[in-house]
C-alpha positions as CSV (number, residue, x, y, z in Angstrom):
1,X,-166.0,94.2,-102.1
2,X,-163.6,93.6,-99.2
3,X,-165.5,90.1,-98.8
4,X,-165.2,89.5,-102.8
5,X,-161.2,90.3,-102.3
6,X,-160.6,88.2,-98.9
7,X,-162.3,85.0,-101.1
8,X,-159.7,84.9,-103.6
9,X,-157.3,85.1,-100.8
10,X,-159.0,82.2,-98.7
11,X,-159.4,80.2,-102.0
12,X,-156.0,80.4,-102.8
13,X,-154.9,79.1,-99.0
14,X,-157.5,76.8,-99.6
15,X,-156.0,74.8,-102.0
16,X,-152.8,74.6,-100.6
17,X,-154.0,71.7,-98.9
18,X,-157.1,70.6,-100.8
19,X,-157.6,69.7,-104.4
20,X,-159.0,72.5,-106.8
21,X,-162.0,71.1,-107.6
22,X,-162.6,70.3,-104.1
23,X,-162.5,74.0,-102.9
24,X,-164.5,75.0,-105.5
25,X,-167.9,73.1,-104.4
26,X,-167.5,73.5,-101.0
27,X,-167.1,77.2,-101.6
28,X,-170.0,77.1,-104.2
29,X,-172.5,75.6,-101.8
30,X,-171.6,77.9,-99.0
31,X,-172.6,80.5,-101.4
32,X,-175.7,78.8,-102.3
33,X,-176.8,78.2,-98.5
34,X,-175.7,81.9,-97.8
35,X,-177.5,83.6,-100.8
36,X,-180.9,81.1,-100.0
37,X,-180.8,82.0,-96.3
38,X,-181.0,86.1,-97.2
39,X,-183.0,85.8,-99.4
40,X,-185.1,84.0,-97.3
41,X,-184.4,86.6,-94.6
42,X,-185.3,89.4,-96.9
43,X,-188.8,87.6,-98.1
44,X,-187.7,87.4,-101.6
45,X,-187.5,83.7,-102.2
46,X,-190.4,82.1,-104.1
47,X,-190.7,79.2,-106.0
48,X,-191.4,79.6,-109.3
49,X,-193.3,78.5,-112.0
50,X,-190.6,76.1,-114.4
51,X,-191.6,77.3,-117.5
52,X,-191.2,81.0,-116.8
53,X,-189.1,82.1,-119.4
54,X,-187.4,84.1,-116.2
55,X,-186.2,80.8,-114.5
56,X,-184.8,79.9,-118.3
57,X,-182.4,83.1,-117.8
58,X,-181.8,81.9,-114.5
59,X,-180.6,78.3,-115.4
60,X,-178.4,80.2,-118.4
61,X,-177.0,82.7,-115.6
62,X,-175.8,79.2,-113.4
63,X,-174.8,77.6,-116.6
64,X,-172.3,81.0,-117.4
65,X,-171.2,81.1,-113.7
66,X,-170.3,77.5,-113.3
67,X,-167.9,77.9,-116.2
68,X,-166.7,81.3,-115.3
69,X,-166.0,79.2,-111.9
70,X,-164.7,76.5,-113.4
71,X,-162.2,78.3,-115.2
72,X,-161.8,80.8,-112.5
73,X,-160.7,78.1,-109.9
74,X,-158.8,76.3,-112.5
75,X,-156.2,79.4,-113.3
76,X,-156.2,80.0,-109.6
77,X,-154.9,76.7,-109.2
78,X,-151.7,77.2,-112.1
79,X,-151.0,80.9,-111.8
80,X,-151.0,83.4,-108.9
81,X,-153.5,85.7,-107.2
82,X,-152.2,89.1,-108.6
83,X,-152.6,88.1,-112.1
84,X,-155.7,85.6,-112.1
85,X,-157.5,87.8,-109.8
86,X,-157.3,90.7,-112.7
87,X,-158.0,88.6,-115.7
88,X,-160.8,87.4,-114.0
89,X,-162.1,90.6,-113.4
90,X,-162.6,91.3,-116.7
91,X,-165.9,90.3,-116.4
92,X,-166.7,93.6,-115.2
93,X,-165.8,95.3,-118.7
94,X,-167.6,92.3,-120.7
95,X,-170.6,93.2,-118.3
96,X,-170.9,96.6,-119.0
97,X,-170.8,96.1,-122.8
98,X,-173.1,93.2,-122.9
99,X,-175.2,96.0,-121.1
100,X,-175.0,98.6,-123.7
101,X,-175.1,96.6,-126.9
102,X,-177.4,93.7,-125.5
103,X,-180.0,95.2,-123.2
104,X,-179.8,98.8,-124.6
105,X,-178.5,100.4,-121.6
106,X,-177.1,104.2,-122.4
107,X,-173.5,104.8,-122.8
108,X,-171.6,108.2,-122.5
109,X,-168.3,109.3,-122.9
110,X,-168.0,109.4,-118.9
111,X,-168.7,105.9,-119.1
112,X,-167.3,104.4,-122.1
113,X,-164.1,106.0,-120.7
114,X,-164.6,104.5,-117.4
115,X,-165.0,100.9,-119.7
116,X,-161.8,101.6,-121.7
117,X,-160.1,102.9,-118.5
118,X,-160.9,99.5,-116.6
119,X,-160.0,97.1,-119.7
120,X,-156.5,99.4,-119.8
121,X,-156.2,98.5,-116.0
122,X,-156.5,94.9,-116.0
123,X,-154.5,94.3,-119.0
124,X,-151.7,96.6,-117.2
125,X,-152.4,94.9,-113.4
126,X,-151.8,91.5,-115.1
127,X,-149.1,92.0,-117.5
């Protein structure tokens, strides 16, 4: 998380002196290269079959994080890091319901209050 919270940071600096939409695919494919190379590391990249429905859920997962990018860069490039940064992290309650309602996973009270608890702290962070 403390690499996560130093990007936004770098990516801010970054485009004091670069277009938005420049940062954002040099950043992008230093995040490919990175994630390639450990995986590689770690023996867990393959190439896979292209009509596996799996690599279908993975071109939909790149399709949702380019635009969450996108957008992401975008509002970092018009507003400032302590309220972007939040909004933006409400990805992290839309996750965790997607999660329960989508795939089934089991909800209790401990975590649906931890859900409500982290929507109530973003709204109040960015407001």
């Amino acid at each position: 998380m403390v690499c996560y919270s130093f990007a936004f940071l770098f990516m801010k600096i970054a485009m004091r002196g670069l277009p938005t939409f420049t940062v954002m695919p040099i950043a992008v494919l230093t995040l490919a290269v990175g994630a390639t190379t450990v995986a590689a590391l770690f023996g867990e990249w393959s190439v896979p079959s292209v009509t596996s429905r799996s690599v279908g859920f993975a071109v939909a997962a790149g399709v949702c994080l380019a635009g969450a990018v996108v957008g992401y860069f975008r509002a970092l490039s018009t507003g400032p890091v302590s309220v972007v940064v939040p909004i933006f992290g409400m990805f992290l309650v839309g996750g965790a319901l997607l999660g329960v309602v989508v795939l089934g996973e089991g909800i209790t009270v401990k975590k649906a209050l931890g859900i409500g608890f982290g929507a109530v702290a973003i709204v109040l962070i960015a407001t």
